[in-house]
N, C-alpha and C positions, 0 to 999 in steps of 0.2 A: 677914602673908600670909593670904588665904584661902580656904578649904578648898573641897575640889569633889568630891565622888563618883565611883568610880573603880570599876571590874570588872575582873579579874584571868581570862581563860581559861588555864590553868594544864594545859599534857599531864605527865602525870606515869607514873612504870614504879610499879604499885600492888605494894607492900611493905609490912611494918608500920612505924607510923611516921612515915609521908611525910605525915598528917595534922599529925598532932604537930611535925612539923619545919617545915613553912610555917608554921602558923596561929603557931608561937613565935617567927619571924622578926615577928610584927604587935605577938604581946606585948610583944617589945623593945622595938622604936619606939614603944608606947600607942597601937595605934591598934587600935579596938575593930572587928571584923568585924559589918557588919549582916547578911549573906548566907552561906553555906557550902555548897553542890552539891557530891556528889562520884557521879560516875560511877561504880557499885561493880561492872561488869559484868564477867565474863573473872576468868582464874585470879588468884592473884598472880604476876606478875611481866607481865604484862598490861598495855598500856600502856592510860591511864584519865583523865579528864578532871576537875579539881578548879576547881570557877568561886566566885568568892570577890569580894562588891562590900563597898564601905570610902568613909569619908572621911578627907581627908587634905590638904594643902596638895600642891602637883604636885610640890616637890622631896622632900618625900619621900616620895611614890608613886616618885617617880626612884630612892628609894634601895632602896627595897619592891621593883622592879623587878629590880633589877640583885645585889640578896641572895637574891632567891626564886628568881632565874636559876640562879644559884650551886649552889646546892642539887643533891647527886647525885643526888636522885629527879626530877627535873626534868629534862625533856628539851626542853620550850619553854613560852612564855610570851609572853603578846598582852595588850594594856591598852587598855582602853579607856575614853572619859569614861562616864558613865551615861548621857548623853542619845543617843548613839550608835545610828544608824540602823541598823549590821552585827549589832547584837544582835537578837534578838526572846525575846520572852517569852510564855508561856502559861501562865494559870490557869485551874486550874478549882472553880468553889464551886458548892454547895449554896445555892439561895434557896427560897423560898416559891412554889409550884406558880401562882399567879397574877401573878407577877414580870413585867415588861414593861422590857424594857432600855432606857436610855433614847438617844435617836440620838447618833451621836457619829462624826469623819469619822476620828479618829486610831484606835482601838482596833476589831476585828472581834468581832464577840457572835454564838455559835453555838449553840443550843439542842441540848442534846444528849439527855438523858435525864429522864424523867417518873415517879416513882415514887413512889404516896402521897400525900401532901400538901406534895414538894418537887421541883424538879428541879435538874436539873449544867449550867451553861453553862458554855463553854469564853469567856475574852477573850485575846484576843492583838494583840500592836503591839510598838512598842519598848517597853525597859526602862521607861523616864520615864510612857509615854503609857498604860502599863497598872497602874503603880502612882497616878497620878493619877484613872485612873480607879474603882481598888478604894478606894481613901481616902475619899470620901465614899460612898460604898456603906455601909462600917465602921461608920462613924461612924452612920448612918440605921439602920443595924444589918438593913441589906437583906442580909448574905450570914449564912446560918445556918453555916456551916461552907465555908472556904478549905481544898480538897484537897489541892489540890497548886500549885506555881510551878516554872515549869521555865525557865531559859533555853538559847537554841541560838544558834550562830552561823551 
């Protein structure tokens, strides 16, 4: 069987814990978390958002699905492939102040800040379309510093 990249939008009631108790539901099965978001907003007991993408073959994300459901800190639970257009994603990095992004029809580039001899653009698109865009960025070693990654639904 094989494996396909998968994001987990995970509502969860925020307790101690409820980290530890999903992410142990992936140790079981071996499957290693490339991603871990967790919404840490509002008190505890605060309902709160844990987004978590993975590879895995689809049955057993089926079974990831249907055990992370389980779970009493869990109140709901959304899956989706990686390539999925209901996600979006936004990073924001640090490049070199005479940086010129290059055109691109999938991912939006937004100039946001100037400071020194760097500035912050924000790139946003899908999950897929933004992470393919930052990979060769990496590599060229054009971003000095990746802020932050956020996904939203």
């Amino acid at each position: 069987m094989t494996e396909a990249r998968w994001i987990f939008v995970i509502d969860i009631i925020k307790k101690p814990g409820v980290l530890n108790a999903v992410t142990g539901v992936f140790t079981n099965w071996g499957i290693n978390l490339e991603t871990t978001m967790l919404n840490d907003l509002g008190p505890e007991g605060s309902n709160g958002k844990l987004i978590l993408s993975f590879a895995c073959t689809h049955r057993k994300m089926q079974i990831l699905e249907r055990t992370v459901s389980r779970l009493s800190k869990v109140v709901g639970l959304q899956s989706y492939p990686y390539e999925t257009h209901d996600l979006r994603m936004i990073a924001a990095c640090h490049v070199p102040l005479e940086y010129k992004a290059e055109e691109n029809e999938t991912v939006e580039i937004e100039y946001l800040k100037r400071r020194g001899d760097k500035q912050v653009i924000y790139i946003t698109g899908t999950v897929a379309d933004v992470d393919a865009y930052l990979k060769p960025m990496m590599a060229r070693k054009e971003i000095l510093e990746l802020l932050i990654t956020i996904l939203t639904v």
